[in-house]
N, CA, C and O atoms as a GROMACS GRO file, in nm:
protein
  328
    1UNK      N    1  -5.002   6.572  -1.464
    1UNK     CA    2  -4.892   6.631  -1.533
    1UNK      C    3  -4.901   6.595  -1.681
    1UNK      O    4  -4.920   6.481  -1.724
    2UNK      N    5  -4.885   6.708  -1.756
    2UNK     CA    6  -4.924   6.671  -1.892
    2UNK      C    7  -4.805   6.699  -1.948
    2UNK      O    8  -4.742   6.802  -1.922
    3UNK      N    9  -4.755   6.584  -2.051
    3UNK     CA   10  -4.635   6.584  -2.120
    3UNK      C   11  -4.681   6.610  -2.272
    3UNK      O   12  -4.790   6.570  -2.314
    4UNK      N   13  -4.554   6.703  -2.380
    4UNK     CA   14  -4.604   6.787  -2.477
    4UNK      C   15  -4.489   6.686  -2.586
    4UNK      O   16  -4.460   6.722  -2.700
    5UNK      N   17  -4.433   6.554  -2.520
    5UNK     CA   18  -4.358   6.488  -2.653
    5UNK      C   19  -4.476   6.476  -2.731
    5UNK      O   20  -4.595   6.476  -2.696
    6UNK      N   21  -4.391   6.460  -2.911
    6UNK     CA   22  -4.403   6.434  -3.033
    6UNK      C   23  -4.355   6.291  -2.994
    6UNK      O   24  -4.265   6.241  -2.927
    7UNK      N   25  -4.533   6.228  -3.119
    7UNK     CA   26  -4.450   6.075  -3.124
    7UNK      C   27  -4.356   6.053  -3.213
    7UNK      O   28  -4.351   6.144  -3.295
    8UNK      N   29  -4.274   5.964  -3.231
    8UNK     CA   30  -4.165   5.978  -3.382
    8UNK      C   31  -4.231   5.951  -3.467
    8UNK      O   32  -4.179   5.988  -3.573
    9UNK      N   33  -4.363   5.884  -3.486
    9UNK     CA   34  -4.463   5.823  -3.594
    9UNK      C   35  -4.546   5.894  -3.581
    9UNK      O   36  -4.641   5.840  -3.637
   10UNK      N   37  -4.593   6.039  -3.519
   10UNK     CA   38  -4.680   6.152  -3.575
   10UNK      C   39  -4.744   6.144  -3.688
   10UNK      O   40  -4.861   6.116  -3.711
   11UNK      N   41  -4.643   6.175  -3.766
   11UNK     CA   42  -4.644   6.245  -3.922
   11UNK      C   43  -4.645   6.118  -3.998
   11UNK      O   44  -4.636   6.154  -4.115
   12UNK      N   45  -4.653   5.965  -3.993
   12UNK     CA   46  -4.707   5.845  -4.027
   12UNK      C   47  -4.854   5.807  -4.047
   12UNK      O   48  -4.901   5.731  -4.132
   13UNK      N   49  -4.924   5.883  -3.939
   13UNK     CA   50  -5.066   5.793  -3.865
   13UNK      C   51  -5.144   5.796  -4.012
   13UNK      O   52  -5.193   5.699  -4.069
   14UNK      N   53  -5.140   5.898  -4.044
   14UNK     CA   54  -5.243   5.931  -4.152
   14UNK      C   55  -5.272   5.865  -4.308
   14UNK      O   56  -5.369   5.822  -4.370
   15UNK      N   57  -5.103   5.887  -4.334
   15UNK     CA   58  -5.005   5.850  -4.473
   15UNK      C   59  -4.912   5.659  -4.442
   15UNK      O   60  -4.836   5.608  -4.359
   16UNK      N   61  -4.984   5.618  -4.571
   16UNK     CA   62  -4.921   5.469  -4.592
   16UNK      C   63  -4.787   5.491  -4.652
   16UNK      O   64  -4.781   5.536  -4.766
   17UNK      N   65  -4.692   5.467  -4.593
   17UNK     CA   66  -4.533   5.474  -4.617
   17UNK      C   67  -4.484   5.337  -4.624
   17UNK      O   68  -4.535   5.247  -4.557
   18UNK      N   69  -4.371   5.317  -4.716
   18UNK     CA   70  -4.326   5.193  -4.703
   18UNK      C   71  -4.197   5.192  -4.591
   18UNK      O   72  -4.129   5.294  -4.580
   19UNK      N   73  -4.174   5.096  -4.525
   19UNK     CA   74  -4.019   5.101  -4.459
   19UNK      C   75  -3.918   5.110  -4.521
   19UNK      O   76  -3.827   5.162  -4.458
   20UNK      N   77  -3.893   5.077  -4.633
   20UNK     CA   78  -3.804   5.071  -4.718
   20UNK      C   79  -3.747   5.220  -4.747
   20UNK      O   80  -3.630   5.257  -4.753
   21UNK      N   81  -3.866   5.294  -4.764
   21UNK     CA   82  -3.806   5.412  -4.820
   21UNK      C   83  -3.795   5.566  -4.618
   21UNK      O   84  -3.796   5.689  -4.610
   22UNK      N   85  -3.789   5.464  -4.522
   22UNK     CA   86  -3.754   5.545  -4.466
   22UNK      C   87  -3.612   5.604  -4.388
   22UNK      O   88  -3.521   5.555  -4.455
   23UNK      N   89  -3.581   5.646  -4.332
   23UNK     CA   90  -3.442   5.688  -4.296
   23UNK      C   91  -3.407   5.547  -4.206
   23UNK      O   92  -3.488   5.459  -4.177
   24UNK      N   93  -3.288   5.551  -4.176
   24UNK     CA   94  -3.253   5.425  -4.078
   24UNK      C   95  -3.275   5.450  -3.978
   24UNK      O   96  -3.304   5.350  -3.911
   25UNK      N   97  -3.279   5.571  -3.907
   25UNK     CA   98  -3.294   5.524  -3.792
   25UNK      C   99  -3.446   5.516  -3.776
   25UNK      O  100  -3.466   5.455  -3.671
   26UNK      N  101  -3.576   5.554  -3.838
   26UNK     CA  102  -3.638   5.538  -3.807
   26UNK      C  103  -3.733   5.412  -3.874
   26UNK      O  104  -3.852   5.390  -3.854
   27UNK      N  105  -3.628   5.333  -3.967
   27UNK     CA  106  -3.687   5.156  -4.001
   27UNK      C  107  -3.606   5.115  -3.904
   27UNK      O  108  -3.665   5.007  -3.896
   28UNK      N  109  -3.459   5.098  -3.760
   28UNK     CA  110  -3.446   5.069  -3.691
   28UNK      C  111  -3.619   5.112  -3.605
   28UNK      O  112  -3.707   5.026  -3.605
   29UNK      N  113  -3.636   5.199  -3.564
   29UNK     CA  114  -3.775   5.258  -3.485
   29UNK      C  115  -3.836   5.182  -3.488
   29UNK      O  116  -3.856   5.134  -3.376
   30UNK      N  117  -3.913   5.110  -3.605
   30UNK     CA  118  -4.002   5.063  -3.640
   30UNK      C  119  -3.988   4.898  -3.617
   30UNK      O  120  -4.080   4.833  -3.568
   31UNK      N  121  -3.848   4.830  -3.663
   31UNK     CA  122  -3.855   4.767  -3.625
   31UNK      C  123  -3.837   4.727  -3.504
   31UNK      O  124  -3.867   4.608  -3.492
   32UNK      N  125  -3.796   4.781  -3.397
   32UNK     CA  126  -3.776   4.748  -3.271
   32UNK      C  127  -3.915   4.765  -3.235
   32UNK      O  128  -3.953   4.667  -3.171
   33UNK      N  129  -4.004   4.852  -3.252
   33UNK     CA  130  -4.130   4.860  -3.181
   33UNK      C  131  -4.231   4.705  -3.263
   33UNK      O  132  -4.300   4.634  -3.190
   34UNK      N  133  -4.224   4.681  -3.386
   34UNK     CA  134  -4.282   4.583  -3.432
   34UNK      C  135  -4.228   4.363  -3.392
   34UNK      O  136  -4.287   4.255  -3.397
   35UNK      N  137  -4.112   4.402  -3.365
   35UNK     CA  138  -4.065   4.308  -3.273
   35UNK      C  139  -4.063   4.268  -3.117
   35UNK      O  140  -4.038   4.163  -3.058
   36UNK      N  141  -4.104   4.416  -3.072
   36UNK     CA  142  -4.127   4.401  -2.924
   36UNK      C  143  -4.269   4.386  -2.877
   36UNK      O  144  -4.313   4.370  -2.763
   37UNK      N  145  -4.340   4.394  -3.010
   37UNK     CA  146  -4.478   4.351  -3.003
   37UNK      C  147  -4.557   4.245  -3.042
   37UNK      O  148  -4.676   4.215  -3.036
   38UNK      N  149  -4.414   4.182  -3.099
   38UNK     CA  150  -4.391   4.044  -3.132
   38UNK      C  151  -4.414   3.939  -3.024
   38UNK      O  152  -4.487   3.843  -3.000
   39UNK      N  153  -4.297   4.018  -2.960
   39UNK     CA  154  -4.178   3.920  -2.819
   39UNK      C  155  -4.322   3.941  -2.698
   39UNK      O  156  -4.318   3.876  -2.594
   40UNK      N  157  -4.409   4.008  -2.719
   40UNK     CA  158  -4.508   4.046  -2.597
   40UNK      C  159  -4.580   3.948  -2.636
   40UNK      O  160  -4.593   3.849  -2.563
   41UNK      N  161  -4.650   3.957  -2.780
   41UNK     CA  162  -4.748   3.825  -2.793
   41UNK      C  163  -4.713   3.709  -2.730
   41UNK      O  164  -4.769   3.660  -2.633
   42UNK      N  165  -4.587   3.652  -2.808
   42UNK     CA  166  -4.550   3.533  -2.760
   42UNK      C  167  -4.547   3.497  -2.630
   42UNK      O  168  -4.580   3.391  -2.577
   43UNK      N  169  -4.486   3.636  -2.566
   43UNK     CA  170  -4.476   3.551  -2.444
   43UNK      C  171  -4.646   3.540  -2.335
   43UNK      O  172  -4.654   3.458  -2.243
   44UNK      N  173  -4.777   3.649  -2.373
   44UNK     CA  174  -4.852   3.649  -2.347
   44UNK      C  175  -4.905   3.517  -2.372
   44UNK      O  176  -4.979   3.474  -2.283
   45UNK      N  177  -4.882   3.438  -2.481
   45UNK     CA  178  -4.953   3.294  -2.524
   45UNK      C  179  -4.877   3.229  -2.445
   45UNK      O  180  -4.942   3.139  -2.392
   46UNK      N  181  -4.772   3.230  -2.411
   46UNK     CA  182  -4.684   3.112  -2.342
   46UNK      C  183  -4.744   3.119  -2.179
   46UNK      O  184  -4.756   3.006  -2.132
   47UNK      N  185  -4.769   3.187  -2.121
   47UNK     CA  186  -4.838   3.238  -2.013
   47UNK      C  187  -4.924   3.182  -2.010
   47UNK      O  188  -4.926   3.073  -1.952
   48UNK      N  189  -5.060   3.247  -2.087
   48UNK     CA  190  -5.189   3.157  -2.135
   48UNK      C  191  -5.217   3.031  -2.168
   48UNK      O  192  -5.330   2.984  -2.178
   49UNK      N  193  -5.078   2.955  -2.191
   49UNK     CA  194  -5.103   2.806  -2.212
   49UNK      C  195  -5.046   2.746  -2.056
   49UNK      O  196  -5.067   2.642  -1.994
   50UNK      N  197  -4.995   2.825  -2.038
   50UNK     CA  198  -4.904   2.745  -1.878
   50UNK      C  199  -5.025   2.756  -1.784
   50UNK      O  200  -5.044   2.671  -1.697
   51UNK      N  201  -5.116   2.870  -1.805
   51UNK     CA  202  -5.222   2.861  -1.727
   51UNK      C  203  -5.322   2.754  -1.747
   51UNK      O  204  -5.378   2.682  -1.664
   52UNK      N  205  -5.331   2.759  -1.852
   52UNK     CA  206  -5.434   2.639  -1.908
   52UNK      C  207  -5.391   2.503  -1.854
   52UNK      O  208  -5.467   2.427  -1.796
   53UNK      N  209  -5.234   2.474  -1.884
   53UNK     CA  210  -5.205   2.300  -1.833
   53UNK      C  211  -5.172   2.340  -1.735
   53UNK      O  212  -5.049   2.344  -1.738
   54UNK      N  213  -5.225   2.390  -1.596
   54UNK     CA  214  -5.216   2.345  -1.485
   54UNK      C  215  -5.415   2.289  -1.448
   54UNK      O  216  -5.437   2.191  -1.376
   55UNK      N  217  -5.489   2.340  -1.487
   55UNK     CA  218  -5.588   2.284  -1.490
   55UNK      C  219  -5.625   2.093  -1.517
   55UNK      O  220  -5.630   2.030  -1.623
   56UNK      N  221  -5.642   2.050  -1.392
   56UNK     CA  222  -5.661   1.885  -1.355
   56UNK      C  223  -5.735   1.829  -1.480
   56UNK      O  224  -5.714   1.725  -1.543
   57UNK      N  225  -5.864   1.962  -1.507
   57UNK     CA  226  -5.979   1.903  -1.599
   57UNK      C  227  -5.955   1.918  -1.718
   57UNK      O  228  -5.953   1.815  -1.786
   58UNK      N  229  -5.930   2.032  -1.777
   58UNK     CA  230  -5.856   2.052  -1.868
   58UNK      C  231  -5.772   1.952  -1.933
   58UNK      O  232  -5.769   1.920  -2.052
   59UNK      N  233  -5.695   1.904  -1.818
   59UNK     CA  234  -5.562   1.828  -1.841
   59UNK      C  235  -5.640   1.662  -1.913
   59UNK      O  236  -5.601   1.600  -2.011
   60UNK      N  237  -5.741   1.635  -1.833
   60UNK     CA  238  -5.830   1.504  -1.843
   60UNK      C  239  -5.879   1.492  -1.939
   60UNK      O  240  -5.874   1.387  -2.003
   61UNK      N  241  -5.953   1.617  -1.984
   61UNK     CA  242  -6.009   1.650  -2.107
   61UNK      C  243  -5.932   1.618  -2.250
   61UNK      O  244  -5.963   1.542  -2.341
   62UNK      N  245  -5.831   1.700  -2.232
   62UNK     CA  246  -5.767   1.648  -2.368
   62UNK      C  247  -5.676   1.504  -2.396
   62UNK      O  248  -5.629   1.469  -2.505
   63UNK      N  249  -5.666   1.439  -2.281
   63UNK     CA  250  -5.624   1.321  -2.292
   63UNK      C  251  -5.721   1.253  -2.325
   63UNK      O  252  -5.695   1.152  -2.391
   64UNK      N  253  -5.841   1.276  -2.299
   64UNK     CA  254  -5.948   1.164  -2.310
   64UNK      C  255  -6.013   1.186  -2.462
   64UNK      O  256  -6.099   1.114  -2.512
   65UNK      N  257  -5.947   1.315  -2.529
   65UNK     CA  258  -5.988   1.355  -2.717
   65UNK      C  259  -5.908   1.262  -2.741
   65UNK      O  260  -5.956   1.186  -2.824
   66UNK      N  261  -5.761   1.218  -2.690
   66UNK     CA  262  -5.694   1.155  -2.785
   66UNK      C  263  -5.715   0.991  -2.812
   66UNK      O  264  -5.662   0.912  -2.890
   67UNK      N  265  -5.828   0.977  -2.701
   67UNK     CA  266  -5.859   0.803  -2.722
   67UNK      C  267  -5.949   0.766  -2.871
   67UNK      O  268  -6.027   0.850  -2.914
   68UNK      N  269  -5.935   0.679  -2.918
   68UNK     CA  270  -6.004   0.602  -3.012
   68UNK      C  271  -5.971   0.728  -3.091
   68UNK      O  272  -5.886   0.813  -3.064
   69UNK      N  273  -6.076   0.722  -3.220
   69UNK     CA  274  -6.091   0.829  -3.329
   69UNK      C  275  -6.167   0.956  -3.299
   69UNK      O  276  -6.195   1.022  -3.400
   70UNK      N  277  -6.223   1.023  -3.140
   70UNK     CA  278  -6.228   1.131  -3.121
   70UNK      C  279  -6.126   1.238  -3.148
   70UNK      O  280  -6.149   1.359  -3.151
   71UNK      N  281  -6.030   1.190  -3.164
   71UNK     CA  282  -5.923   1.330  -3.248
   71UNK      C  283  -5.920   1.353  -3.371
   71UNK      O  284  -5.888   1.461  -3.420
   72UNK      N  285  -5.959   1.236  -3.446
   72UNK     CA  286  -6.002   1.231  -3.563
   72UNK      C  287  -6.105   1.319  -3.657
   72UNK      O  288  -6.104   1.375  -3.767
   73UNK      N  289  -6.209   1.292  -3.529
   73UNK     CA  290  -6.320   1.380  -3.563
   73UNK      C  291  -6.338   1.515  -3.507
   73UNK      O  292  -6.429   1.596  -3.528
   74UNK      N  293  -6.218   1.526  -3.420
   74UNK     CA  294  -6.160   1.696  -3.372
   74UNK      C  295  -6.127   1.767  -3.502
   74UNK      O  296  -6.188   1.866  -3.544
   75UNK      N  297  -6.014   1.702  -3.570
   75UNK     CA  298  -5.970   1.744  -3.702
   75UNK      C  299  -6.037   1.768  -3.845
   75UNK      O  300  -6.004   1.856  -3.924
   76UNK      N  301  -6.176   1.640  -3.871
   76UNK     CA  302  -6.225   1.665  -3.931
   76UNK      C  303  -6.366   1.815  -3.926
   76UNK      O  304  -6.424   1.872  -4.018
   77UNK      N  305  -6.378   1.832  -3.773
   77UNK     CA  306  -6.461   1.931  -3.702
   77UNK      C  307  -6.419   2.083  -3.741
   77UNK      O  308  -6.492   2.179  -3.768
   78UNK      N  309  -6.247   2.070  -3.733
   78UNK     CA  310  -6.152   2.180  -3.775
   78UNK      C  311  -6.188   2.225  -3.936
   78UNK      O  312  -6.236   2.330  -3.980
   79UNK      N  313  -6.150   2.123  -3.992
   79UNK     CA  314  -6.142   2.123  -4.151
   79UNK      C  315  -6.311   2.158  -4.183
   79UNK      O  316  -6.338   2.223  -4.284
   80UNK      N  317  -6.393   2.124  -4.116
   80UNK     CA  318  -6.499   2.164  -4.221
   80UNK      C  319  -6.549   2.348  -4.127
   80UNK      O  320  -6.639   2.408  -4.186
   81UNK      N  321  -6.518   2.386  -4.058
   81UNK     CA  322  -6.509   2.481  -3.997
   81UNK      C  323  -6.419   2.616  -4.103
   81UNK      O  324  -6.463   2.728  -4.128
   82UNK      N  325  -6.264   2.545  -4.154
   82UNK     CA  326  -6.273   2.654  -4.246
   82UNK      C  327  -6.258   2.597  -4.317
   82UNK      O  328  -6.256   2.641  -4.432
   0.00000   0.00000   0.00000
């Protein structure tokens, strides 16, 4: 079944518009779709980490970075990375 809606951001895809200069209801539009793609990330990472700390090894793993100055040299590993 093929549906013939118009997206409301059609006549956007092409042309760089600011929000500022668009009608309200469609910077409401925009922002509800740019916040709900917000609220998805987040909660996709919150997911992805709950998965992660249930892992035993995982779990072992990073307790055992935090002994002596191996976190130390986690951080300095970070920093010269960027």
């Amino acid at each position: 079944m093929e549906t013939n809606q118009e997206s409301p951001f059609e006549h956007f895809e092409n042309s760089k518009v600011l929000v500022a200069s668009l009608s309200a209801a469609d910077r409401v539009a925009f922002y509800k779709k740019t916040y709900a793609h917000v609220a998805g990330g987040v909660l996709v990472f919150i997911l992805f980490e709950y998965l992660l700390l249930q892992s035993s090894a995982l779990i072992e793993f990073m307790f055992s970075m935090m002994q002596g100055w191996r976190w130390l040299i986690m951080l300095g590993g970070f920093m010269l990375v960027t």
